[in-house]
N, C-alpha and C positions, 0 to 999 in steps of 0.2 A: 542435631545440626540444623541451624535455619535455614529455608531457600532466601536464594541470592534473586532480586525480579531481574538481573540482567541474562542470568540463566536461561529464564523460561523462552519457552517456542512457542510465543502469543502473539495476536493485534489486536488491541485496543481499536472498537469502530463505534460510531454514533446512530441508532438509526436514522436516516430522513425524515421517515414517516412521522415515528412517534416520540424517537429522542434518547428510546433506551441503548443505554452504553452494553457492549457484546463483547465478552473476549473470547475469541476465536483463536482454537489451537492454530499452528502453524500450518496444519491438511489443512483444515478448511477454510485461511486464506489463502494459500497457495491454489484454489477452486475459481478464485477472481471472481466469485461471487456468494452472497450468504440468505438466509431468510431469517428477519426478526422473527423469533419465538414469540412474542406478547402480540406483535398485531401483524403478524404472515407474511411483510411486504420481502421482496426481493432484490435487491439490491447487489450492486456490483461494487467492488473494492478497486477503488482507485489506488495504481502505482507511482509513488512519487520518489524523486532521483532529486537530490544536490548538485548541481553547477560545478564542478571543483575552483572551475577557475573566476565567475565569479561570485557564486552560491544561491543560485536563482533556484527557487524550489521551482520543477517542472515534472505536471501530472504526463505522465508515457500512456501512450494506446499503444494495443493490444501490439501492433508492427513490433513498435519498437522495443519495447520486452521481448518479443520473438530474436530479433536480431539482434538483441542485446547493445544497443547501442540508440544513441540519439544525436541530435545537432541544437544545443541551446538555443534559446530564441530571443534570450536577452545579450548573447556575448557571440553567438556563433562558434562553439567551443565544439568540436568533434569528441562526444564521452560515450566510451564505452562502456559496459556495466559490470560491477565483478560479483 
């Protein structure tokens, strides 16, 4: 039976440092932060949310993950996160 990649409990992340591509199980994005293997640097994972209303990619701090909700900054759209 093949794996299906919509299945899997991954992120794909880029290092800054050095540029190596990481896939990090789903724990160790859920950490909000990772360390490249090849050159040590530490880095945090940015959480990014869809607009519904009108699809403006917007990076969330740490708040707003906590409370699960944001206030768009291109439309002023009250989204909560599911």
């Amino acid at each position: 039976m093949g794996s299906d990649p919509d299945d899997e409990e991954s992120r794909i992340v880029d290092c800054p440092e050095c540029g190596t591509t990481l896939d990090l199980s789903l724990e160790e994005a859920e950490q909000g932060w990772y360390t490249c293997p090849e050159c040590d640097n530490v880095s945090a994972i940015a959480v990014l949310s869809r607009c519904p209303t009108c699809e403006t990619e917007v990076e969330l701090n740490k708040e707003e993950v906590a409370l699960q909700r944001y206030q768009c900054p291109e439309c002023g759209e009250d989204v909560r996160l599911q």
